[in-house]
PyMOL Python script that loads the backbone (N, CA, C, O; Angstrom):
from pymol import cmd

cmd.read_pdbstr("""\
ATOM      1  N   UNK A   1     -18.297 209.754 222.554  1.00  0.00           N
ATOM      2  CA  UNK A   1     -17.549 209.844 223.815  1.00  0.00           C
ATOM      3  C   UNK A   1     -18.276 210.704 224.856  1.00  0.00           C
ATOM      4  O   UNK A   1     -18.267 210.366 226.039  1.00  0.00           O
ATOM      5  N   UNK A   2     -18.837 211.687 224.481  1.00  0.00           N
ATOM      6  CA  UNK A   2     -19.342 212.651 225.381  1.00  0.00           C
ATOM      7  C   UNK A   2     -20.714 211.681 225.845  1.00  0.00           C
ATOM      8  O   UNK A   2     -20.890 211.572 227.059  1.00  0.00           O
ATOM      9  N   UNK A   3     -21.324 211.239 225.264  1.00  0.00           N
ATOM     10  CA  UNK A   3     -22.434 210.527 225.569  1.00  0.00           C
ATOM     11  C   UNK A   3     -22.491 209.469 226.797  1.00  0.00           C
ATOM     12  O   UNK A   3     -23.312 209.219 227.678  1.00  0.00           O
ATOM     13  N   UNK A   4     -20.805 208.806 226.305  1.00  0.00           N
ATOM     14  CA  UNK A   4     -20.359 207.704 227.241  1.00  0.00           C
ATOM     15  C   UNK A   4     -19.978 208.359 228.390  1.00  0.00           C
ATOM     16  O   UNK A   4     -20.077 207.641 229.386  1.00  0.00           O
ATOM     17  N   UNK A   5     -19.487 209.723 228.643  1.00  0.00           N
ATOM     18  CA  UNK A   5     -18.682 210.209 229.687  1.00  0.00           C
ATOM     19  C   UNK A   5     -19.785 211.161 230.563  1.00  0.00           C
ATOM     20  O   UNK A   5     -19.470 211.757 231.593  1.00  0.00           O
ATOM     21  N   UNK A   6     -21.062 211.185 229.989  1.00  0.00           N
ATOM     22  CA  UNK A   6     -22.100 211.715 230.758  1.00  0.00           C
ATOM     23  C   UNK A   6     -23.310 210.780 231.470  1.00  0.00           C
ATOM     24  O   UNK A   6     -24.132 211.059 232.342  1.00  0.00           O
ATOM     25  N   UNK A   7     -23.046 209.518 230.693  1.00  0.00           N
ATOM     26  CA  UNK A   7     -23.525 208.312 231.339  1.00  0.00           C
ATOM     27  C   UNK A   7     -22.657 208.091 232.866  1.00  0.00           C
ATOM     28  O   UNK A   7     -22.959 208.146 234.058  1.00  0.00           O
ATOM     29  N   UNK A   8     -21.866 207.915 232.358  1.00  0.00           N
ATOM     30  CA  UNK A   8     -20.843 207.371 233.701  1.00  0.00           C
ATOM     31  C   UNK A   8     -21.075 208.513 234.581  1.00  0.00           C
ATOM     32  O   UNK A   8     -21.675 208.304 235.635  1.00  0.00           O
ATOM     33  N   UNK A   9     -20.583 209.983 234.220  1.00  0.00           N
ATOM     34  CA  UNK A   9     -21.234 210.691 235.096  1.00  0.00           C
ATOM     35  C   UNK A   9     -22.237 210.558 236.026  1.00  0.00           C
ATOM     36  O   UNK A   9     -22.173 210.619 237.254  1.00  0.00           O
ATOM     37  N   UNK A  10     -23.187 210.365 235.281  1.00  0.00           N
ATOM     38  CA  UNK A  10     -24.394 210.039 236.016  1.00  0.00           C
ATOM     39  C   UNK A  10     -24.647 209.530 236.814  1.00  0.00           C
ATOM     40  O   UNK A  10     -25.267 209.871 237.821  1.00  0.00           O
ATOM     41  N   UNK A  11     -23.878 207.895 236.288  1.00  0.00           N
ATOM     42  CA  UNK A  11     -23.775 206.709 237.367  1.00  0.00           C
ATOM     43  C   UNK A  11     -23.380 207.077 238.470  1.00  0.00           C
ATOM     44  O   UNK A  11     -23.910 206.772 239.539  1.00  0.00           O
ATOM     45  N   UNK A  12     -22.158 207.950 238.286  1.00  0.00           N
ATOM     46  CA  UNK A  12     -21.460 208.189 239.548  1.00  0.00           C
ATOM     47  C   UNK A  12     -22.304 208.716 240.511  1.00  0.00           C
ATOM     48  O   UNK A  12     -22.841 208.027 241.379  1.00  0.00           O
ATOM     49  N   UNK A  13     -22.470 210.168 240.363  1.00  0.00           N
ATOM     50  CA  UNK A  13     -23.590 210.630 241.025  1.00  0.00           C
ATOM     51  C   UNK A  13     -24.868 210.008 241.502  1.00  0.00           C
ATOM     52  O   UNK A  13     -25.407 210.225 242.587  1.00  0.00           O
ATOM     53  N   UNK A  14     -25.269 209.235 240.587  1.00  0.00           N
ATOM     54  CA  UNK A  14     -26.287 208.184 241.764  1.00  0.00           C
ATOM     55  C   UNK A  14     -25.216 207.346 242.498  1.00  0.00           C
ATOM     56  O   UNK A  14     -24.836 208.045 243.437  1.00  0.00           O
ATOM     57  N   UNK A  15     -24.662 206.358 242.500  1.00  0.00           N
ATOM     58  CA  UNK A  15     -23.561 206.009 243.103  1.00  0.00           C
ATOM     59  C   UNK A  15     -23.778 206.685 244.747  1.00  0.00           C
ATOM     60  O   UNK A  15     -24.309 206.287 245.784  1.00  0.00           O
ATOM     61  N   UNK A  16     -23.083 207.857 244.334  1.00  0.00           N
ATOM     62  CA  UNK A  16     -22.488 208.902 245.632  1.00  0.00           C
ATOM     63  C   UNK A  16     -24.038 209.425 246.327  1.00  0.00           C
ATOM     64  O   UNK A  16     -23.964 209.726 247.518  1.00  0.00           O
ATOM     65  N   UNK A  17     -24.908 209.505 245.914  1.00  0.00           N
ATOM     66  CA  UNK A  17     -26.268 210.002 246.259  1.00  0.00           C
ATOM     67  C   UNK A  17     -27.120 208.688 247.135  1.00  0.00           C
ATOM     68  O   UNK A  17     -27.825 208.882 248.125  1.00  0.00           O
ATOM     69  N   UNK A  18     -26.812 207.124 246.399  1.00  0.00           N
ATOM     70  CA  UNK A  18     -27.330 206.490 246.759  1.00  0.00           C
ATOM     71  C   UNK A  18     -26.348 205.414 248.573  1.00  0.00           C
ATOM     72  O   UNK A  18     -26.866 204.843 249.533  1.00  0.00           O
ATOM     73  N   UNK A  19     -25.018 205.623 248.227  1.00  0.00           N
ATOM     74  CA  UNK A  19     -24.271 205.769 249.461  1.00  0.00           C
ATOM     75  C   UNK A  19     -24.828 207.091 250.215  1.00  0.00           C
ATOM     76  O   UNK A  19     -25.825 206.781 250.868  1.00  0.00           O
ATOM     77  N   UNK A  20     -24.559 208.238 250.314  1.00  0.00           N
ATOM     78  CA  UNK A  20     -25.537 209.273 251.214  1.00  0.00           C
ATOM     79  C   UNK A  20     -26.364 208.969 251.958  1.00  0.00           C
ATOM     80  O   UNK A  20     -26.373 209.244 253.157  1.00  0.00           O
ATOM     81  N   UNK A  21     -27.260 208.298 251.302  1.00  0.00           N
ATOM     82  CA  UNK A  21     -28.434 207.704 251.992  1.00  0.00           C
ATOM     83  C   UNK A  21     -28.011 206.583 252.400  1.00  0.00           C
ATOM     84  O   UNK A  21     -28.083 206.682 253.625  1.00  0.00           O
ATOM     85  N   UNK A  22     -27.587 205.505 252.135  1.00  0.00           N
ATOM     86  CA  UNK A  22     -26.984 204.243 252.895  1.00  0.00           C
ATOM     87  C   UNK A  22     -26.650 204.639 254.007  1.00  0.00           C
ATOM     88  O   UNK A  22     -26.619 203.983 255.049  1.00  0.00           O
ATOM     89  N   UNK A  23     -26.355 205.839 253.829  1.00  0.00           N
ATOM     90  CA  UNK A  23     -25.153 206.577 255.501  1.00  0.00           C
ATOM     91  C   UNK A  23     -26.319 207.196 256.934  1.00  0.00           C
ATOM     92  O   UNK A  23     -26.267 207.287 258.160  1.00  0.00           O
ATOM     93  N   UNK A  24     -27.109 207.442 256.034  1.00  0.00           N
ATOM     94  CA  UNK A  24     -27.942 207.833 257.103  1.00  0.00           C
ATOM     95  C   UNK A  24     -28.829 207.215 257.677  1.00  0.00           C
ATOM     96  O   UNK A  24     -29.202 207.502 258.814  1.00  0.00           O
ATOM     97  N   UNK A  25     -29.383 206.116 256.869  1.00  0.00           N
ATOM     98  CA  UNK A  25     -29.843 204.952 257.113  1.00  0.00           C
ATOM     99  C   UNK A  25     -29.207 204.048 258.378  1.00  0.00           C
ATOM    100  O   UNK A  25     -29.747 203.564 259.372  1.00  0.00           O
ATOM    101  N   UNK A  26     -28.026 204.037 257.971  1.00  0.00           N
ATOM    102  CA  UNK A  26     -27.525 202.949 258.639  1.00  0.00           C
ATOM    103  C   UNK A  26     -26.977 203.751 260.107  1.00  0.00           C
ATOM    104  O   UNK A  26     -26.603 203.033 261.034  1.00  0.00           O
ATOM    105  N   UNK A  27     -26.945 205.581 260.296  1.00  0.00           N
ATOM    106  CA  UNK A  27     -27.014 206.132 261.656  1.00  0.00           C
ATOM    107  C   UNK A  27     -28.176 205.878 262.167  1.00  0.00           C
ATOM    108  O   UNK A  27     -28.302 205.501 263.332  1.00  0.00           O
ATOM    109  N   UNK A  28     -29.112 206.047 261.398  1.00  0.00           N
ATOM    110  CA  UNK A  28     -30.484 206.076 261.760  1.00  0.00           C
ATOM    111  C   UNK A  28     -30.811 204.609 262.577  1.00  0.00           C
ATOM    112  O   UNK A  28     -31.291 204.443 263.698  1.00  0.00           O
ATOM    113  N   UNK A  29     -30.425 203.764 261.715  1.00  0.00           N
ATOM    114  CA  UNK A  29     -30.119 202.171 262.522  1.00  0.00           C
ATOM    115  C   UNK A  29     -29.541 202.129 263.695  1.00  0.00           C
ATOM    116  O   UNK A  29     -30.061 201.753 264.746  1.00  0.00           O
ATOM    117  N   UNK A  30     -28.283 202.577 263.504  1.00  0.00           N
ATOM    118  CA  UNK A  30     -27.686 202.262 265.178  1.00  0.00           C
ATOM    119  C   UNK A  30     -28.012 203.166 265.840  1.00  0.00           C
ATOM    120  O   UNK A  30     -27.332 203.111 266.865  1.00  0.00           O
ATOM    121  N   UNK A  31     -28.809 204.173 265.878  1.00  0.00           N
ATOM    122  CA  UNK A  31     -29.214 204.736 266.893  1.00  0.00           C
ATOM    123  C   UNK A  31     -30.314 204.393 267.515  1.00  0.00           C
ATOM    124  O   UNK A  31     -30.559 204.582 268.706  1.00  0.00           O
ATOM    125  N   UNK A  32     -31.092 203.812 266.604  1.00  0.00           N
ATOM    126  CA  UNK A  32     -32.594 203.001 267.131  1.00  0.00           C
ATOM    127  C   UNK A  32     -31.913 201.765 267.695  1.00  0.00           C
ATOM    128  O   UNK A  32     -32.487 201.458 268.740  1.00  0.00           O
ATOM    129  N   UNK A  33     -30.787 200.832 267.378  1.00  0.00           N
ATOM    130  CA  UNK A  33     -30.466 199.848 267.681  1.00  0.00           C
ATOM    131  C   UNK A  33     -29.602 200.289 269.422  1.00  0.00           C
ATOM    132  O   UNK A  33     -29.357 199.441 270.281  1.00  0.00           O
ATOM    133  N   UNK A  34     -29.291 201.783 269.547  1.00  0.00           N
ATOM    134  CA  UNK A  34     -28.772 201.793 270.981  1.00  0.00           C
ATOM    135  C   UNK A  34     -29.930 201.886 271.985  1.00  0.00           C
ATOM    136  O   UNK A  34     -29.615 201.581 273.135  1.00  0.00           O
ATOM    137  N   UNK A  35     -31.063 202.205 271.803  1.00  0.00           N
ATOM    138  CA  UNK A  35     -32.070 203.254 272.433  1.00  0.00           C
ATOM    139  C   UNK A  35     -32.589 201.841 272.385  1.00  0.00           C
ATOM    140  O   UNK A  35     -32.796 201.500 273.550  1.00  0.00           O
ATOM    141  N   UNK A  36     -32.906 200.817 271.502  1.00  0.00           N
ATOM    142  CA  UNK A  36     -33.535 199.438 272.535  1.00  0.00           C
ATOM    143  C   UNK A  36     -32.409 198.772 272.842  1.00  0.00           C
ATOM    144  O   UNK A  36     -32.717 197.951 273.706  1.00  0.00           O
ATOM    145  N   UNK A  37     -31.532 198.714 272.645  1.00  0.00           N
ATOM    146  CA  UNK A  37     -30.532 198.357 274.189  1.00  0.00           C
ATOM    147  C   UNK A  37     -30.754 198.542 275.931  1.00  0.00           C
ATOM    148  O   UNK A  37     -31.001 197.836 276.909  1.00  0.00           O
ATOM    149  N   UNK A  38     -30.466 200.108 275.564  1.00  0.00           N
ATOM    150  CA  UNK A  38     -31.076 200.561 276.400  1.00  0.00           C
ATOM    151  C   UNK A  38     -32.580 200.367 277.180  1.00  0.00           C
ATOM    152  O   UNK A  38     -32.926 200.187 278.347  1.00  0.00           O
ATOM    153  N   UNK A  39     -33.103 200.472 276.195  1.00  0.00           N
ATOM    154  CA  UNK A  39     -34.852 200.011 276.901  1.00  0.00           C
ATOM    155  C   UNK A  39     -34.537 198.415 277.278  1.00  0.00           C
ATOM    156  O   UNK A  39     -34.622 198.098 278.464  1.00  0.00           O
ATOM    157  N   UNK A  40     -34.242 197.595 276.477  1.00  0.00           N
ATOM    158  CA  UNK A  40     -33.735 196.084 277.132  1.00  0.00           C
ATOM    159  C   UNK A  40     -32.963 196.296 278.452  1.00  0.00           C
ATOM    160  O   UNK A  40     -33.757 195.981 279.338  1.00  0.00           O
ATOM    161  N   UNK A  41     -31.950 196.628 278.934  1.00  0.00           N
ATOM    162  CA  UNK A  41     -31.146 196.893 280.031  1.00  0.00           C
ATOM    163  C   UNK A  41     -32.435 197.222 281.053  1.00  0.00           C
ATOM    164  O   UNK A  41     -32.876 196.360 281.814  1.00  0.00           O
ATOM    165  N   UNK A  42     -33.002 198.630 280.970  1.00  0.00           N
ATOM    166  CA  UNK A  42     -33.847 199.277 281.532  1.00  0.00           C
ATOM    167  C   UNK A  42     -34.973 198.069 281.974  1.00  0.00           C
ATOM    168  O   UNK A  42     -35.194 198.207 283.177  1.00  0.00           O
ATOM    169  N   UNK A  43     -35.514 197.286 281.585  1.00  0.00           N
ATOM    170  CA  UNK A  43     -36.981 196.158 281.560  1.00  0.00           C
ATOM    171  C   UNK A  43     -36.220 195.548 282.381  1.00  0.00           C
ATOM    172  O   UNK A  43     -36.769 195.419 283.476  1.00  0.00           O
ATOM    173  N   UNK A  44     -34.734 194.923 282.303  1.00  0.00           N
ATOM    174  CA  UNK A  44     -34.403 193.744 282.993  1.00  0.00           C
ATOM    175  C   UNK A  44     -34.118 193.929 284.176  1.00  0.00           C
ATOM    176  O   UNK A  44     -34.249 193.078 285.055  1.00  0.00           O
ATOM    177  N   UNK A  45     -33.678 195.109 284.338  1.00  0.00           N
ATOM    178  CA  UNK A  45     -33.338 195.837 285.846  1.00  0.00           C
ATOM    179  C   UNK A  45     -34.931 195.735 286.704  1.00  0.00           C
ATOM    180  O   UNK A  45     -35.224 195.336 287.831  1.00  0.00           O
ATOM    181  N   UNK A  46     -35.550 196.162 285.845  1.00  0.00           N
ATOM    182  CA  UNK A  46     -36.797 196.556 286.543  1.00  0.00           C
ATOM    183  C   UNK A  46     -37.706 195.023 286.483  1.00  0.00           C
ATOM    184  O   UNK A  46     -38.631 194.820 287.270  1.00  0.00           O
ATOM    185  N   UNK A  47     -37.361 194.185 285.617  1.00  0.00           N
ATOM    186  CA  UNK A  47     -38.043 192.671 286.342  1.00  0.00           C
ATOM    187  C   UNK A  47     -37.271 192.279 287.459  1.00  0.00           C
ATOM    188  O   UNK A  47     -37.900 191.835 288.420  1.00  0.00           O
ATOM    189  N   UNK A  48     -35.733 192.369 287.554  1.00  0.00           N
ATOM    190  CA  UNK A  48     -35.003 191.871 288.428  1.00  0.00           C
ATOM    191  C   UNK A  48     -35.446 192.497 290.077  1.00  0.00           C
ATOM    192  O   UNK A  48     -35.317 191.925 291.159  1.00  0.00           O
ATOM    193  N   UNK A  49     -36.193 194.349 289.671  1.00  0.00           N
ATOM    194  CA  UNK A  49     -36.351 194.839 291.362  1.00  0.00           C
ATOM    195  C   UNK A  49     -37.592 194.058 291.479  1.00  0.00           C
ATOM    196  O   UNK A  49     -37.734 193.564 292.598  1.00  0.00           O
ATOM    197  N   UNK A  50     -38.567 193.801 290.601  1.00  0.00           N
ATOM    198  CA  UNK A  50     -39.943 193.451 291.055  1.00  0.00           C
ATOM    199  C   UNK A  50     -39.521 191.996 291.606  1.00  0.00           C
ATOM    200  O   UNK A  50     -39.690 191.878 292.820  1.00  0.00           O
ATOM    201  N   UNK A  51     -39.158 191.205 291.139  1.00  0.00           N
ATOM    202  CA  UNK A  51     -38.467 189.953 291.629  1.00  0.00           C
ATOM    203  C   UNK A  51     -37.974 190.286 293.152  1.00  0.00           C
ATOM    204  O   UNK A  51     -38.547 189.611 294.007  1.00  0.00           O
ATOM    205  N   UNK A  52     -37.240 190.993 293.510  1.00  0.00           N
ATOM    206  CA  UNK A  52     -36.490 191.794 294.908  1.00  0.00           C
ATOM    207  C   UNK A  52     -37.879 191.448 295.842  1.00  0.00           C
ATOM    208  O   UNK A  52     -38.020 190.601 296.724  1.00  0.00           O
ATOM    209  N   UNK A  53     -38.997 192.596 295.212  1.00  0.00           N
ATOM    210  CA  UNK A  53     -39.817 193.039 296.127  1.00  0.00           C
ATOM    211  C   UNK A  53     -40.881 191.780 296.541  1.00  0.00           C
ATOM    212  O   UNK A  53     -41.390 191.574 297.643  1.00  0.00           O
ATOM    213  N   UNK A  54     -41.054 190.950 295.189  1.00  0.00           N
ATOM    214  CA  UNK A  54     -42.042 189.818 295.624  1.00  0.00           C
ATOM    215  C   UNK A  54     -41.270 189.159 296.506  1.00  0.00           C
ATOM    216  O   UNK A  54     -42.036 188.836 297.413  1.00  0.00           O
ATOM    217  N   UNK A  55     -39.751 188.623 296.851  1.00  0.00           N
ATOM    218  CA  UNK A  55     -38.971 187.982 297.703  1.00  0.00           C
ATOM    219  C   UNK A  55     -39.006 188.657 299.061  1.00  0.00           C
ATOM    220  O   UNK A  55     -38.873 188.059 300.128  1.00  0.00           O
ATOM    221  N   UNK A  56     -39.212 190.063 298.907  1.00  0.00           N
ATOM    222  CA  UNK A  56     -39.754 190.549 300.706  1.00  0.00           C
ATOM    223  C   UNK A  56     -41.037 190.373 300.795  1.00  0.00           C
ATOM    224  O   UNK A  56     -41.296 190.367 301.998  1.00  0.00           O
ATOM    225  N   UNK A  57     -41.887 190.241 300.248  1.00  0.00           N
ATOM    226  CA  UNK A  57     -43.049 190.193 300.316  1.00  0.00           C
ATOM    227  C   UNK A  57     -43.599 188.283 300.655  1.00  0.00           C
ATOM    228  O   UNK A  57     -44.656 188.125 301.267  1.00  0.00           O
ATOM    229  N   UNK A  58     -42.863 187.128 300.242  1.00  0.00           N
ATOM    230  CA  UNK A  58     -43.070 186.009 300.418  1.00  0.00           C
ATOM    231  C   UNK A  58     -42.168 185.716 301.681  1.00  0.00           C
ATOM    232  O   UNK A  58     -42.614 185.002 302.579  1.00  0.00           O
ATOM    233  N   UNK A  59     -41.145 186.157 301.741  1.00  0.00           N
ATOM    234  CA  UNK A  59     -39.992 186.023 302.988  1.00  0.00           C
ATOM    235  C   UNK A  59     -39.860 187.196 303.520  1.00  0.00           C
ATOM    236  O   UNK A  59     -38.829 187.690 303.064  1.00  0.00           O
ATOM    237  N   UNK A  60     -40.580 188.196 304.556  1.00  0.00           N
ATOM    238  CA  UNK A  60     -40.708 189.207 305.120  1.00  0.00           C
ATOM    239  C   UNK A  60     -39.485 188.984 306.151  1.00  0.00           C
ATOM    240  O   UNK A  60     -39.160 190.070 306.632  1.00  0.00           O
ATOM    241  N   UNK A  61     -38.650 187.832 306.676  1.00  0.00           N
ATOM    242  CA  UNK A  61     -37.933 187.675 307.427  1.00  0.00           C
ATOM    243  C   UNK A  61     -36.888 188.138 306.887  1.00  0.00           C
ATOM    244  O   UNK A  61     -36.027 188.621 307.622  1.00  0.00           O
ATOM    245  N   UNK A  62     -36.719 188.112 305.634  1.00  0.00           N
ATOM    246  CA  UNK A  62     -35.129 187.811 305.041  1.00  0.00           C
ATOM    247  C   UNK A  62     -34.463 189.235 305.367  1.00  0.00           C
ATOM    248  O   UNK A  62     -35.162 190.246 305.439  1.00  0.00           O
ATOM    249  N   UNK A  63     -33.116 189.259 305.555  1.00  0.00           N
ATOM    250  CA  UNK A  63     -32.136 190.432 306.454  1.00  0.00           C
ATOM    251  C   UNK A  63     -31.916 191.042 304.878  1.00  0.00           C
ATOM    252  O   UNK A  63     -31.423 190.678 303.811  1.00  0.00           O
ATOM    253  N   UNK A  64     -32.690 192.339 305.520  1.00  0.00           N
ATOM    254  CA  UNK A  64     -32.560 193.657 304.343  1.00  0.00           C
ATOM    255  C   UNK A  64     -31.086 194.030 303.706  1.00  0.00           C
ATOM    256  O   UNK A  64     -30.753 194.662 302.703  1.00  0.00           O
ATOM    257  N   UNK A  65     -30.527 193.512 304.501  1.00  0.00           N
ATOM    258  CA  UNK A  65     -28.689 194.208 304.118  1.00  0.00           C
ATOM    259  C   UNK A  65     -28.900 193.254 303.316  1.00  0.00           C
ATOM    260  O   UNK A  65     -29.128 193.640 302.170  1.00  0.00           O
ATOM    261  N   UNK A  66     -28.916 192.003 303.490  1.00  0.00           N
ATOM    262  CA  UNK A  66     -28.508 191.155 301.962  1.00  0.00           C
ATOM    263  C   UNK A  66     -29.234 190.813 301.020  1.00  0.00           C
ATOM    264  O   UNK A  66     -28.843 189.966 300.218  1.00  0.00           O
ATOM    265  N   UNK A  67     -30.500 191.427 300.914  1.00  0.00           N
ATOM    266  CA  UNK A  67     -31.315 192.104 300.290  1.00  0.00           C
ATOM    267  C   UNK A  67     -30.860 193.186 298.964  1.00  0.00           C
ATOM    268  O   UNK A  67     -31.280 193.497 297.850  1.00  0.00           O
ATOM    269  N   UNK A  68     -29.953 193.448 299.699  1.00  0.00           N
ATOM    270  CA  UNK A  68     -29.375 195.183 298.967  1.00  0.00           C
ATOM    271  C   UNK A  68     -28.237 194.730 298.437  1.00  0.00           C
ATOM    272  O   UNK A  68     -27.629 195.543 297.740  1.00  0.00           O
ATOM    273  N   UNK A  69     -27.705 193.513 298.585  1.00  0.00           N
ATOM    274  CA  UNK A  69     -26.344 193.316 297.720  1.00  0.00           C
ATOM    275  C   UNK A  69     -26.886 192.701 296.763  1.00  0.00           C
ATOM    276  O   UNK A  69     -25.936 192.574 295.991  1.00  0.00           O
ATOM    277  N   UNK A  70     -27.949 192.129 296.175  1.00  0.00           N
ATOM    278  CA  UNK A  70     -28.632 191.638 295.489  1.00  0.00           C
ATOM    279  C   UNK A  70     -28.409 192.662 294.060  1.00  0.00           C
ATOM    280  O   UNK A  70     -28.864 193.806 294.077  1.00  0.00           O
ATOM    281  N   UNK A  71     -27.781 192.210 293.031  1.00  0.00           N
ATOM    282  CA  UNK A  71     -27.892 193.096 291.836  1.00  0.00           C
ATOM    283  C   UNK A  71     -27.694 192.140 290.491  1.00  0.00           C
ATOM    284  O   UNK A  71     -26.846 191.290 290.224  1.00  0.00           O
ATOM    285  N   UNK A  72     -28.933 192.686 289.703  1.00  0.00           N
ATOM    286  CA  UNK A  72     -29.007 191.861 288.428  1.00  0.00           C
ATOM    287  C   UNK A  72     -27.662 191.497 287.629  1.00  0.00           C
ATOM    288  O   UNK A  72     -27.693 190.624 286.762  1.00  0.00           O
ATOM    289  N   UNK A  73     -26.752 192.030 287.869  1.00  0.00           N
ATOM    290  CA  UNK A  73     -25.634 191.818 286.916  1.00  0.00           C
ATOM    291  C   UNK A  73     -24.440 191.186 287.869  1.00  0.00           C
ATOM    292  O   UNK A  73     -23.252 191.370 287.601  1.00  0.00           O
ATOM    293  N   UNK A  74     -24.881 190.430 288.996  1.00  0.00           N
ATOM    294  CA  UNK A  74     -24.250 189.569 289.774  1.00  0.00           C
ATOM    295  C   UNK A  74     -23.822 188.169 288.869  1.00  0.00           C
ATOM    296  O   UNK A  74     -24.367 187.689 287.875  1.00  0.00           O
ATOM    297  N   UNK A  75     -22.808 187.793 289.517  1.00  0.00           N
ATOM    298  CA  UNK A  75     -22.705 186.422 289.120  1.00  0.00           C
ATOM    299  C   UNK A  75     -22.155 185.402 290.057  1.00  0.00           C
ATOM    300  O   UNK A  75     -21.293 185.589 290.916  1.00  0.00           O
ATOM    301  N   UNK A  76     -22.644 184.536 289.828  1.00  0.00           N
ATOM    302  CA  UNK A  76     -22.383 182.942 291.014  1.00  0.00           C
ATOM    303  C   UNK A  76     -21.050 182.575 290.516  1.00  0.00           C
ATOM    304  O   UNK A  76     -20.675 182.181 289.411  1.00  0.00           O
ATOM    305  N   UNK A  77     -20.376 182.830 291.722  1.00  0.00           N
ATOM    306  CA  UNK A  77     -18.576 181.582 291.551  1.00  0.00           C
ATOM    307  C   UNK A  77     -18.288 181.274 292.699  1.00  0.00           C
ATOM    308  O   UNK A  77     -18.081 181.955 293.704  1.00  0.00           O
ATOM    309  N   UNK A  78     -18.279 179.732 292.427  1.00  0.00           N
ATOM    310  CA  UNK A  78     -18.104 178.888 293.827  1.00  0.00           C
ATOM    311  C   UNK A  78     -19.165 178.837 294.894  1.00  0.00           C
ATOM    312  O   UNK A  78     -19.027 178.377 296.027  1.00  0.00           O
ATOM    313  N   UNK A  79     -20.289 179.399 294.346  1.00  0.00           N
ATOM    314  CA  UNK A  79     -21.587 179.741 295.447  1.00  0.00           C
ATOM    315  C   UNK A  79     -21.581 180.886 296.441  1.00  0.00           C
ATOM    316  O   UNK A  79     -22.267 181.002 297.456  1.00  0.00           O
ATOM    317  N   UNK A  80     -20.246 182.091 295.716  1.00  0.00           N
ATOM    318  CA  UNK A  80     -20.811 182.984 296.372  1.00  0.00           C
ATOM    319  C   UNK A  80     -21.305 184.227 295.196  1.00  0.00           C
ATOM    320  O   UNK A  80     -21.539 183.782 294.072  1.00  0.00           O
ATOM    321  N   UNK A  81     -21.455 185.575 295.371  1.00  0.00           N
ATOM    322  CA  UNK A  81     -22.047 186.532 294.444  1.00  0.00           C
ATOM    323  C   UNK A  81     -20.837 187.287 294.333  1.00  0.00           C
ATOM    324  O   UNK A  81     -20.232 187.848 295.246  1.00  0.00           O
ATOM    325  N   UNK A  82     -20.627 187.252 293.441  1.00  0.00           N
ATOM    326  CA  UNK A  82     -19.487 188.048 292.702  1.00  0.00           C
ATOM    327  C   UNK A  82     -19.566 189.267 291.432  1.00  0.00           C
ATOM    328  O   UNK A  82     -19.891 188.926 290.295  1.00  0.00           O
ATOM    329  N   UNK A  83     -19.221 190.757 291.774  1.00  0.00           N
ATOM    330  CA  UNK A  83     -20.372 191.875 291.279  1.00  0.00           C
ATOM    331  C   UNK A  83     -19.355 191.836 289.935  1.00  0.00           C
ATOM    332  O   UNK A  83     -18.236 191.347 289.777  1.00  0.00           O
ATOM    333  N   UNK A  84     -20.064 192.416 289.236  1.00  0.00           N
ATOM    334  CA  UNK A  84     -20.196 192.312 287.902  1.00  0.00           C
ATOM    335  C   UNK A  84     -18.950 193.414 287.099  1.00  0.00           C
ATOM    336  O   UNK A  84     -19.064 194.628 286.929  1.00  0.00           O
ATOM    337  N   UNK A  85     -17.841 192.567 286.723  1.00  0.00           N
ATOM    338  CA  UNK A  85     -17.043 193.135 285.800  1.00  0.00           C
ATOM    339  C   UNK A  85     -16.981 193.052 284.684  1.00  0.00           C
ATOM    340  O   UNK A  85     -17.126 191.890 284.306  1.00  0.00           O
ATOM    341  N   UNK A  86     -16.760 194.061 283.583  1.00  0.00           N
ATOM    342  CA  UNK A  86     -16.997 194.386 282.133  1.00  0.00           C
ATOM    343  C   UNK A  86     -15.785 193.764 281.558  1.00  0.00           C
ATOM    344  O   UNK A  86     -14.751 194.282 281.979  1.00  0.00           O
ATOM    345  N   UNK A  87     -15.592 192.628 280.566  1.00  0.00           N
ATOM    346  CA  UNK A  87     -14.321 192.384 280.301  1.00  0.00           C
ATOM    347  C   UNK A  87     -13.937 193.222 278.752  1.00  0.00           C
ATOM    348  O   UNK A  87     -14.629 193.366 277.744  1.00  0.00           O
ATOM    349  N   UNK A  88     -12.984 193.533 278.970  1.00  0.00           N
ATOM    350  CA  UNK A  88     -12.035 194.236 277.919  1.00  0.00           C
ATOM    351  C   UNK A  88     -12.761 193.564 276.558  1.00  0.00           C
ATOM    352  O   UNK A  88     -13.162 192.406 276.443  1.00  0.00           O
ATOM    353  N   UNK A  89     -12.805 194.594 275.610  1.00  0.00           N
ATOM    354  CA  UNK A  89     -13.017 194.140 274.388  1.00  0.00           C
ATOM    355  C   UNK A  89     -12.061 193.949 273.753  1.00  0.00           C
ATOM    356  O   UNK A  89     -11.189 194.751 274.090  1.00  0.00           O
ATOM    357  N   UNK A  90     -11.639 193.084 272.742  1.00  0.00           N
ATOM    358  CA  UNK A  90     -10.499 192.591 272.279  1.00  0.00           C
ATOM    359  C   UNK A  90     -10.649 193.012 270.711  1.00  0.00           C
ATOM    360  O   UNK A  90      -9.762 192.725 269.907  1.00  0.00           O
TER     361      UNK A  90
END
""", "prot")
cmd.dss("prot")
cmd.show_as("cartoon", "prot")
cmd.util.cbc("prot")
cmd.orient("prot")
């Protein structure tokens, strides 16, 4: 019995040792998984201004004010620009 009840012991403790590490692993994950989010967000913004600037640069005419309403997280309804709302997570 003692033999059997120091086995299981054991198990357990790796068990609980080897979750531990699952745990930190998997912070360690979503924290690398927020930080390229972030860098993704960050790139797209910044293709979307270079995009901006080549459009003044090919159309030097085009009226700067509407220029500036121009934002990557716009969206088209009905053909006009409609700014960008976060919908509720469910």
């Amino acid at each position: 019995h003692k033999d059997q009840l120091a086995s299981l012991l054991k198990e357990k403790n790796e068990a609980v040792s080897q979750r531990d590490s699952l745990s930190k692993d998997n912070a360690a994950l979503d924290e690398l998984v927020e930080g390229l989010q972030m860098e993704v967000g960050v790139r797209y913004d910044s293709g979307f201004q270079f995009a901006i600037e080549q459009l003044k640069i090919v159309f030097p005419d085009l009226d700067e004010a509407k220029l500036g309403e121009l934002d990557a997280l716009n969206k088209i309804v009905d053909g006009k620009l409609v700014p960008f709302a976060p919908t509720k997570a469910t």
